[in-house]
C-alpha positions in Angstrom: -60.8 41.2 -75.3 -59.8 42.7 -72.1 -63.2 43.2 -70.5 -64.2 39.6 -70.8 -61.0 38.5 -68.9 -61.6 41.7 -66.4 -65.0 39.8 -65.6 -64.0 36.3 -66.0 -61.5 37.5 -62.4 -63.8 39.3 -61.0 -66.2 36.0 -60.9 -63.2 34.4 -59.8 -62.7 36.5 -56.9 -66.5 36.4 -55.9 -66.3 33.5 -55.8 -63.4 32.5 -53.7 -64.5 34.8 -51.1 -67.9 33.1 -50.8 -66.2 30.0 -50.5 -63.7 31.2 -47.6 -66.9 33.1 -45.7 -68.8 29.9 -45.9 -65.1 27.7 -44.5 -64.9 30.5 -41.6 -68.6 30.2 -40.6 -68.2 25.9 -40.4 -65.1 26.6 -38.7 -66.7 28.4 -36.1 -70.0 26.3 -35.9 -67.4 23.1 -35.4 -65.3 25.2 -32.7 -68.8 26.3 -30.9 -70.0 22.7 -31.3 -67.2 20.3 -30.4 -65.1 22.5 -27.9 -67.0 25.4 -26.6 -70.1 23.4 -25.8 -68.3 20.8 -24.3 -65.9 22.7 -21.9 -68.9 22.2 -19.5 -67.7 18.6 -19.4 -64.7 18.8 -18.6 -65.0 18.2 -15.0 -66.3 14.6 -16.0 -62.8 13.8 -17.8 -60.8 16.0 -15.1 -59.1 12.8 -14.2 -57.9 11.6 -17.1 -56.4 14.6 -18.4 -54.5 14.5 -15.2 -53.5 11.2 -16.0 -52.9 11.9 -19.9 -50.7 14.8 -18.6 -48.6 13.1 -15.7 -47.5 10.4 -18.4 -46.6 13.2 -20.8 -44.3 14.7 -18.1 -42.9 10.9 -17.2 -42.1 10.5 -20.5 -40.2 13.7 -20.8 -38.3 13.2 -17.6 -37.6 9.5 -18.7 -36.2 10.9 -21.9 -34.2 13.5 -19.7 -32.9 10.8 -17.4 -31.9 8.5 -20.2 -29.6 11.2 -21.2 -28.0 11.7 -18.5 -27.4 8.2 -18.2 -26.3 7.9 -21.2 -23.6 10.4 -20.8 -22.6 9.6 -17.5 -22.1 5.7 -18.8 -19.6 6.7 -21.3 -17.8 9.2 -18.9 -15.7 9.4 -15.8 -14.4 11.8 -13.5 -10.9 10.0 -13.1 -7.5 11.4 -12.4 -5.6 12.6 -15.4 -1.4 13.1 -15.8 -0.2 16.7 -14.9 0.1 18.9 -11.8 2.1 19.7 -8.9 2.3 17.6 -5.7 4.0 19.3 -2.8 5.3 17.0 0.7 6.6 18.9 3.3 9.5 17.1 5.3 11.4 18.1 8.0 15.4 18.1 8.3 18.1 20.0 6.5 19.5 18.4 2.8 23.6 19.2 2.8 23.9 16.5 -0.4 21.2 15.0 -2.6 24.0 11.8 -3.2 21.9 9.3 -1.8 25.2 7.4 -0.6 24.7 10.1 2.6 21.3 10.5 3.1 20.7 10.8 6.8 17.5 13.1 7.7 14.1 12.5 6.6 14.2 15.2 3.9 17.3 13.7 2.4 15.6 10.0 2.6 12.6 11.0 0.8 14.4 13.0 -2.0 17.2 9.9 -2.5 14.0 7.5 -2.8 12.2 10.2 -5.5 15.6 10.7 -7.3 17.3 7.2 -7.6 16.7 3.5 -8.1 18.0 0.7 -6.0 18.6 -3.0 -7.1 16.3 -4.8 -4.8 13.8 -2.9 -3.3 10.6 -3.2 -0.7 7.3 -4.2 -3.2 3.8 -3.3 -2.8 3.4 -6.7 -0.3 6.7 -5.4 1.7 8.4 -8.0 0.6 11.7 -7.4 -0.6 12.0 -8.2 -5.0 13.5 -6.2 -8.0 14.6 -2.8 -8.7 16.9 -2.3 -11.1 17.9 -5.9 -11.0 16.7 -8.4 -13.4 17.8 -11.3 -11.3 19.6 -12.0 -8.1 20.5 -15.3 -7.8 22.2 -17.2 -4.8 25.4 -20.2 -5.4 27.1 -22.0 -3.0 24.2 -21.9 -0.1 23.8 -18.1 -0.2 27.5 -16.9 0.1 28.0 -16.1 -3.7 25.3 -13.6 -5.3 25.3 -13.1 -9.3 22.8 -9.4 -10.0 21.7 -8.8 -14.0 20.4 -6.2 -14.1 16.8 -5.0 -16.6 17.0 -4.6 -20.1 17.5 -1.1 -21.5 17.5 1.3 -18.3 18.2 4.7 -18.5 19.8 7.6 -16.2 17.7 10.8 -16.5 20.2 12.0 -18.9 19.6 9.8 -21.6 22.6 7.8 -20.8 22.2 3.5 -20.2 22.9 2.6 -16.9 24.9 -0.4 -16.9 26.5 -3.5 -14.6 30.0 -1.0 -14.7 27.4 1.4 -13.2 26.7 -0.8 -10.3 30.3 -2.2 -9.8 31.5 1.4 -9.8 28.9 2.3 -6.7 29.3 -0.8 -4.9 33.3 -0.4 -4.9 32.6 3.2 -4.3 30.5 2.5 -0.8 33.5 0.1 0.4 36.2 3.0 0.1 36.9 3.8 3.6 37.4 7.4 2.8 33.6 7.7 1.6 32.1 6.9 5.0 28.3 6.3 3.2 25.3 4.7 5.4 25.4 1.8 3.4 28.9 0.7 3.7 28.2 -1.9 6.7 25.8 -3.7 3.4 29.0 -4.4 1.6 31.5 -4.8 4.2 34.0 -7.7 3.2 32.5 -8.6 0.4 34.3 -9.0 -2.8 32.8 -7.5 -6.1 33.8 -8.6 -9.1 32.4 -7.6 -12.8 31.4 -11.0 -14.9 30.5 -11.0 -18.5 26.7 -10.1 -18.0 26.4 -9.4 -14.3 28.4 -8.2 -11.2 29.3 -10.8 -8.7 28.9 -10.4 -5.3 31.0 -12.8 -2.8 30.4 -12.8 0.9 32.8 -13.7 3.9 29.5 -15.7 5.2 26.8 -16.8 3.8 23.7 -14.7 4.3 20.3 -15.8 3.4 18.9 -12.2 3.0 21.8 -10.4 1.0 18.8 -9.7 -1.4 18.0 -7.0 0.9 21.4 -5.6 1.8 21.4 -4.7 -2.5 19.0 -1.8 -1.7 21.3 1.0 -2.2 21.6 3.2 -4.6 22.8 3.1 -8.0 25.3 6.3 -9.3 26.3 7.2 -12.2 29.6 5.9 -13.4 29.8 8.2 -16.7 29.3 11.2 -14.4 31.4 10.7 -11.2 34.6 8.1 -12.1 36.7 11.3 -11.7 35.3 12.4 -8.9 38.1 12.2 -5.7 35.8 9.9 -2.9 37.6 12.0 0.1 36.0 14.9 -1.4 32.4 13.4 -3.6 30.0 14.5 -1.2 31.3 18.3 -2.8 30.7 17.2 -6.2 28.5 19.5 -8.2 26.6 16.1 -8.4 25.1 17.0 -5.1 23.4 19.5 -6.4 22.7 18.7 -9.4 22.4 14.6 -10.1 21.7 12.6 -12.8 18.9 10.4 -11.5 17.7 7.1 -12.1 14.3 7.4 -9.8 10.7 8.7 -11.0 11.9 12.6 -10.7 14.8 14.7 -11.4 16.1 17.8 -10.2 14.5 20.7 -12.1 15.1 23.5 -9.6 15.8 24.3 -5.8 15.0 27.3 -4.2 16.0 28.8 -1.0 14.3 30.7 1.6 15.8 31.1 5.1 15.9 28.0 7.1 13.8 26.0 4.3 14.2 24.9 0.9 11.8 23.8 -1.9 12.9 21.1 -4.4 11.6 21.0 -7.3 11.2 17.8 -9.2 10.5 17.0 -13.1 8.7 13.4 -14.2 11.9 11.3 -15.3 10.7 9.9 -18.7 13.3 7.2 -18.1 12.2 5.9 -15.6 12.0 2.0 -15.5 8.3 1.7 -13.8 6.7 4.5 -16.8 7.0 8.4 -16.2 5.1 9.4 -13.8 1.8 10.9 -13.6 2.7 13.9 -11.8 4.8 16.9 -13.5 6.3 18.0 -11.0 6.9 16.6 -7.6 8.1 19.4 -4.9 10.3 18.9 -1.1 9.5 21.3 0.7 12.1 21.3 3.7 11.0 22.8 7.2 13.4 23.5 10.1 10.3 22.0 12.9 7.2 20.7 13.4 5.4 24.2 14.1 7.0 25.4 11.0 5.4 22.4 8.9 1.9 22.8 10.4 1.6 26.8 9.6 2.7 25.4 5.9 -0.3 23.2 5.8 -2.9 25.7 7.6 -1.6 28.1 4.6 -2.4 25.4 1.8 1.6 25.6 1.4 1.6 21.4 1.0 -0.2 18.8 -0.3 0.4 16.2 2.0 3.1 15.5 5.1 4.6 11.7 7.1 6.7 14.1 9.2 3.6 14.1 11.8 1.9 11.5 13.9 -1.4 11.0 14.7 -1.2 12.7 18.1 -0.8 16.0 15.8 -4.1 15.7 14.3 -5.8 18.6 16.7 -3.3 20.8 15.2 -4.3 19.5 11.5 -7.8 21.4 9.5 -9.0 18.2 8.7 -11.8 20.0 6.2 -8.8 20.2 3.8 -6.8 17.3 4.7 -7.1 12.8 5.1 -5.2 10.9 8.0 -4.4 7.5 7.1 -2.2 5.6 9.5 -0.4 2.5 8.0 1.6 0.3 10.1 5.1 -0.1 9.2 8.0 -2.4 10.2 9.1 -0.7 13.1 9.0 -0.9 16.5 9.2 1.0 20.2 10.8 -0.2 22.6 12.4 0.1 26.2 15.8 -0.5 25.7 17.5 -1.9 28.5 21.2 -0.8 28.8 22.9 -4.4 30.2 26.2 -2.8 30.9 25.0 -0.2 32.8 26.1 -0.1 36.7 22.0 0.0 37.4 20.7 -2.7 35.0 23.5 -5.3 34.7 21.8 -7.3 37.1 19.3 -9.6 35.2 17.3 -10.2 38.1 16.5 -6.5 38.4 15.8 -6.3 34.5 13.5 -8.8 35.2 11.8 -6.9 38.3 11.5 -3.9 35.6 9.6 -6.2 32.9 7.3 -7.7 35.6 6.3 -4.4 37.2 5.5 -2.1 34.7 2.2 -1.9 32.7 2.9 -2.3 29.1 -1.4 -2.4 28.4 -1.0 1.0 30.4 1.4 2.7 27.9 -0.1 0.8 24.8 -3.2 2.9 25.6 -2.1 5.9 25.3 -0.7 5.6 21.7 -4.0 4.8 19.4 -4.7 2.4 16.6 -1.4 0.7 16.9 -1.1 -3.1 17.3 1.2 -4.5 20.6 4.6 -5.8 20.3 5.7 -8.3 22.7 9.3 -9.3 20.7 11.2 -8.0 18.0 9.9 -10.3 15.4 7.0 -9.6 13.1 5.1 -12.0 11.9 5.2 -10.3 8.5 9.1 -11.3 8.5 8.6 -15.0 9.6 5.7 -17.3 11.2 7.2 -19.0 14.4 5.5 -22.2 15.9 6.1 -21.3 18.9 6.8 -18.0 21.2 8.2 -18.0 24.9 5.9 -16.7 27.6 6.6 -13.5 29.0 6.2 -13.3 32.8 2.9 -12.3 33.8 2.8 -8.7 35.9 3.3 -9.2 39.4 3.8 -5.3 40.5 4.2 -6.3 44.3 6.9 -8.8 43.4 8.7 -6.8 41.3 9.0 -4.1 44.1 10.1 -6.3 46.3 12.8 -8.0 44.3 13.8 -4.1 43.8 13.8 -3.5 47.4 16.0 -6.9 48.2 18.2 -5.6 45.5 19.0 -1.7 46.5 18.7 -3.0 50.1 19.5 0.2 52.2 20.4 2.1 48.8 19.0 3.7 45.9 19.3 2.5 42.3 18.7 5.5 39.9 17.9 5.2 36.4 18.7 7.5 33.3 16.0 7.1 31.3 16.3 8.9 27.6 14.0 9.7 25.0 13.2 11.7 21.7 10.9 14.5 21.2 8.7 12.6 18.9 5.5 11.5 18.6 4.0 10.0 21.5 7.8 9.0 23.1 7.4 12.2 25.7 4.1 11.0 26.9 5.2 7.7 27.2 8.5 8.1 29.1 6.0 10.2 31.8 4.1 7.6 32.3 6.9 4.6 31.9 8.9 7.2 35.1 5.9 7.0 37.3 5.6 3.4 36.8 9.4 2.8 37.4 9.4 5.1 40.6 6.2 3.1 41.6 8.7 0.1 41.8 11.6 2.0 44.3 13.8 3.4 41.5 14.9 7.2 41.0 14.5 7.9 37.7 16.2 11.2 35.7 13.7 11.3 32.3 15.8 12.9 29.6 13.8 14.3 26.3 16.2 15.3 23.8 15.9 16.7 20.1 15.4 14.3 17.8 18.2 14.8 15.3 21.3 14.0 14.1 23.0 14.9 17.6 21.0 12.6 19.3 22.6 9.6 16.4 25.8 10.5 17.1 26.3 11.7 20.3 23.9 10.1 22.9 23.2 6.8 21.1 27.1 6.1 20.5 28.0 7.3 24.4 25.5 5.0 25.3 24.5 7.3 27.9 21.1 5.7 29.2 20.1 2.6 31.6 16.9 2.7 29.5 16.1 4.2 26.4 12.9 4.8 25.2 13.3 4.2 21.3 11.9 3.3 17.7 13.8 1.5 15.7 13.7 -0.3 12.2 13.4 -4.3 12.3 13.1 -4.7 8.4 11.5 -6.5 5.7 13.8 -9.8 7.1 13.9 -11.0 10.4 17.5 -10.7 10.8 18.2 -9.2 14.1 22.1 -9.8 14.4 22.8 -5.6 14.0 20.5 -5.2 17.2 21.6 -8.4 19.5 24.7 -10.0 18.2 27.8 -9.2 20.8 29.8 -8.0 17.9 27.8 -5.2 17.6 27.8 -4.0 21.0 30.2 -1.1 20.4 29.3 2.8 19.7 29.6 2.5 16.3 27.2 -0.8 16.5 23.2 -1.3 16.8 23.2 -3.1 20.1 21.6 -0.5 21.6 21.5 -2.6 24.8 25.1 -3.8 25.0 23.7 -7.5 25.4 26.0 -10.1 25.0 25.3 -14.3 24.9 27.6 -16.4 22.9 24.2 -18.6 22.4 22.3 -16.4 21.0 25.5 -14.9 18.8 25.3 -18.7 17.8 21.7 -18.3 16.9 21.4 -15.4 15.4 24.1 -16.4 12.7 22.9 -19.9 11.6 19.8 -18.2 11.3 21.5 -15.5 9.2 23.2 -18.3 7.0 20.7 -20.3 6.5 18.7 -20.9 3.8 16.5 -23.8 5.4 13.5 -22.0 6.6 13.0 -24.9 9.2 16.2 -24.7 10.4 15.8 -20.5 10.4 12.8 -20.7 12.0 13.6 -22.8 14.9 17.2 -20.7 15.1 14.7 -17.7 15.9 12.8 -19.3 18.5 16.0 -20.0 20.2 16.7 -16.4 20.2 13.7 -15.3 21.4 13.8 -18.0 24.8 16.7 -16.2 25.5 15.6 -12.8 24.7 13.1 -13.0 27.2 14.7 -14.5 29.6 17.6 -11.9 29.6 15.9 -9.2 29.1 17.5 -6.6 26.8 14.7 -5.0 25.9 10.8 -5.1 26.7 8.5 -4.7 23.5 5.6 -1.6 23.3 4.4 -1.5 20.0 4.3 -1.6 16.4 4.6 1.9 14.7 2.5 3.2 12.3 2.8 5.9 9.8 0.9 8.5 9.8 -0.2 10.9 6.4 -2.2 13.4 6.1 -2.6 14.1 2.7 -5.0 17.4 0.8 -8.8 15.6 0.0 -8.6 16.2 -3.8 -5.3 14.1 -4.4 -4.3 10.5 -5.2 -1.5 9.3 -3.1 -0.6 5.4 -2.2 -3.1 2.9 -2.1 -4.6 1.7 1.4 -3.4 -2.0 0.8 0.5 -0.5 0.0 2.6 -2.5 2.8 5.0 -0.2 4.0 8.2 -1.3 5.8 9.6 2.1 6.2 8.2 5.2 5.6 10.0 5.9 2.3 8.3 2.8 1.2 5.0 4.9 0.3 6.6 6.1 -2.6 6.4 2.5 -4.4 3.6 3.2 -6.5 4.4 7.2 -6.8 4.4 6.8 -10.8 0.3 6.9 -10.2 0.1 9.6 -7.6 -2.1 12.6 -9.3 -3.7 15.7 -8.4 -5.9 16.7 -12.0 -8.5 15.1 -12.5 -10.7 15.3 -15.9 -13.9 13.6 -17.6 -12.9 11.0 -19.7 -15.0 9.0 -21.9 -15.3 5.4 -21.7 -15.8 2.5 -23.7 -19.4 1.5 -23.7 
């Protein structure tokens, strides 16, 4: 039985193996046939292989493209929450209670650390902050504020109307002696059922933006003695109501660094950033070795004529104007300038386009109204510059004499270079002039500006989101505690400026202001320069404000700081 099967296989096998020679020899006959032969004409087809090839390669880099699309469609590079922003600011901090905030670093930490009632919006126009509603009785002399819905201190704590009633009576106490106390002065706060009433000896069409102090916290400082708060431990350590809090300072010689946490509280959303750090610099040259070091993210405490000193591979300049304004401020009281004819001689004989040009991309300011605060229909005409007129009306004046001027700026910015030029032009004329740069600092507030020591002063100063100019020209304010920096007096335009001020007829405002501004130039307490701008250089991989942000101080930059971010991440996207 088993040799039958044995040869049965073996057939089998045989078999197979003829089969498989014969498949290998067709194969090769069909190779040798329909390839090897016809390589010889392939030079007759070379062009479309190269065609049948480059559409192969489209269609794999299509395909690769596509991808990439794709992916990119559904993605973005966008800034993400988290991270560490870092300003350097100049100026020493002796109390982070806003109620004395006096130096730039002590401004920008009050406006990271607390929330006002009406504030300065993205259009720099004055609206809302803590408030709910403001509303005006009896023609403007009677102010009701509610405040918003569930708002919170950085503690956890509500803040409340007692809250607001408590800081406002706090600011009026004599023995505080805050920088907002001339916002409240005789006005009569009273609590109401829902809202804290706020009664003024006058009425006063803008009181909306006299509310734009800071709120404290009742719960935390109602035992607190007011001759001694500015001790409190609160001034080291506050409850806040703004977009940060206190986390942790540190010290290090002359400087500080504060370090700020996101308030979850916070009534515009926590912020973006986690952490948010002041870093406090005794000077300028201190400030600009930070930055060369990477020290800072971003800086307002320079101007643009700085920008040399600045690497700007690692950092933006953006200048945005702002609502204040330089001007020569002309000292009416003075033995040299009381004479009006002579103030006049000065306005006609000096250049104005001359100093304009030396301070860049800034716009020209002929009067202390902006027309971002109120659209005149008319403006006076400012005599045209007669340079041998005005010496010769300074020649008939001196006669065989000499009148010598005192003429006092700050070392800031582009003030120095301008008071050069502004005592060449003024000697030009006949007068002998004694330029004084001084510091810019808390000495020069409350020493040389009080003293009123100066026939001209070359200075910036704030005009507001308002046009309300009775702290810089009303008579009553012509003392050295007052903003009449020029001591000008003119029962008219006292008049003037306070049925403007109590008005709420813009018509009747409006011409009010062009009265003012006849006599303004006419008398001459001041001759206009131009409109400042601020100037921030910020690191190239960080989001700060936004370009279209209308700033009316510099503080004001913060308004949108719950989106400011350094991280940024891919994020996908909804197709």
């Amino acid at each position: 039985m088993k040799n039958p099967l044995k040869k049965r296989g073996q057939k089998i096998i045989r078999r197979f193996s003829r089969t498989a020679d014969k498949v290998q020899e067709e194969g090769k006959e069909h190779i040798k046939q329909n390839f090897v032969k016809r390589l010889s004409r392939i030079a007759n087809i070379k062009i479309l292989i190269v065609e049948w090839v480059l559409l192969v390669a489209a269609l794999i880099l299509l395909a690769i493209t596509q991808s990439v699309w794709s992916g990119n469609s559904y993605t973005k590079n966008t800034y993400v929450s988290g991270g560490t922003y870092t300003e350097g600011t100049i100026g020493k901090v002796a109390s982070l209670n806003p109620l004395f905030a006096t130096t730039s670093s002590e401004k920008t930490l009050s406006r990271l650390l607390f929330s006002t009632l009406s504030t300065i919006d993205f259009a720099g126009q004055t609206g809302f902050g803590l408030a709910k509603n403001i509303v005006a009785k009896d023609d403007g002399k009677v102010w009701t504020v509610t405040i918003k819905d569930n708002l919170k201190w950085s503690d956890g704590e509500p803040i409340t109307k007692e809250d607001v009633y408590f800081t406002a009576r706090l600011i009026q106490n004599a023995a505080v002696s805050t920088i907002y106390d001339t916002n409240l002065a005789g006005v009569k706060v009273e609590l109401g059922e829902n809202e804290v009433v706020f009664t003024l000896p006058a009425a006063y069409a803008d009181f909306v933006s006299a509310l734009n102090f800071p709120i404290l916290p009742e719960h935390i400082l109602k035992d607190a003695d007011p001759k001694t708060i500015v001790e409190h431990e609160f001034s080291t350590s506050p409850v806040t109501s703004g977009a940060f809090t206190v986390n942790a300072i540190q010290n290090a010689n002359t400087e500080k660094a504060f370090y700020l946490s996101a308030n979850p509280h916070y009534y515009k959303g926590k912020p973006m950033l986690n952490t948010f750090v002041v870093h406090t610099y005794a000077d300028k040259a201190s400030l600009i070795s930070a930055m060369s070091a990477g020290s800072i993210t971003a800086t307002a405490e320079l101007s643009a004529i700085d920008a040399e000193s600045v690497d700007s591979n690692k950092f933006y300049k953006k200048d945005s104007s702002i609502n204040y304004g330089v001007f020569a401020i002309l000292n009416t009281t003075s033995n040299s300038l009381k004479n009006k004819d002579l103030r006049t001689a000065i306005r006609r004989g000096i250049d104005v386009n001359e100093l304009r040009a030396l301070v860049p991309n800034t716009t020209p300011l002929d009067f202390p109204l902006l027309t971002s605060q109120i659209q005149l229909n008319k403006y006076p005409e400012i005599p045209a510059q007669n340079i041998e007129a005005a010496k010769a009306k300074v020649a008939e004046l001196k006669g065989e004499g000499k009148i010598m001027l005192n003429l006092v700026t700050t070392d800031t910015g582009y003030l120095p270079i301008l008071a050069g030029t502004l005592t060449r032009q003024l000697q030009n004329l006949g007068f002998e002039v004694n330029l004084s740069i001084e510091p810019e600092g808390q000495d020069f507030i409350t020493n040389t500006i009080p003293k009123r020591n100066y026939d001209i002063l070359l200075y910036e100063i704030e005009l507001g989101a308002d046009p309300d100019l009775l702290t810089y020209y009303h008579s009553s304010q012509a003392t050295s505690s007052g903003l009449n920096l020029s001591n000008y007096t003119n029962s008219l335009v006292d008049d003037a400026l306070l049925a403007a001020r109590e008005t709420t007829n813009k018509e009747l405002r409006t011409k009010k202001y062009e009265t003012f501004l006849e006599y303004w130039t006419t008398d001459v307490p001041a001759i206009g320069i131009y409109q400042s701008n601020l100037t921030y250089f910020y690191n190239k991989n960080v989001r700060t404000f936004e370009n279209d942000v209308r700033l009316v101080s510099p503080t004001d930059r913060f308004v949108d700081v719950s989106s400011w971010a350094v991280n940024k991440a891919d994020k996908n996207q909804t197709p």
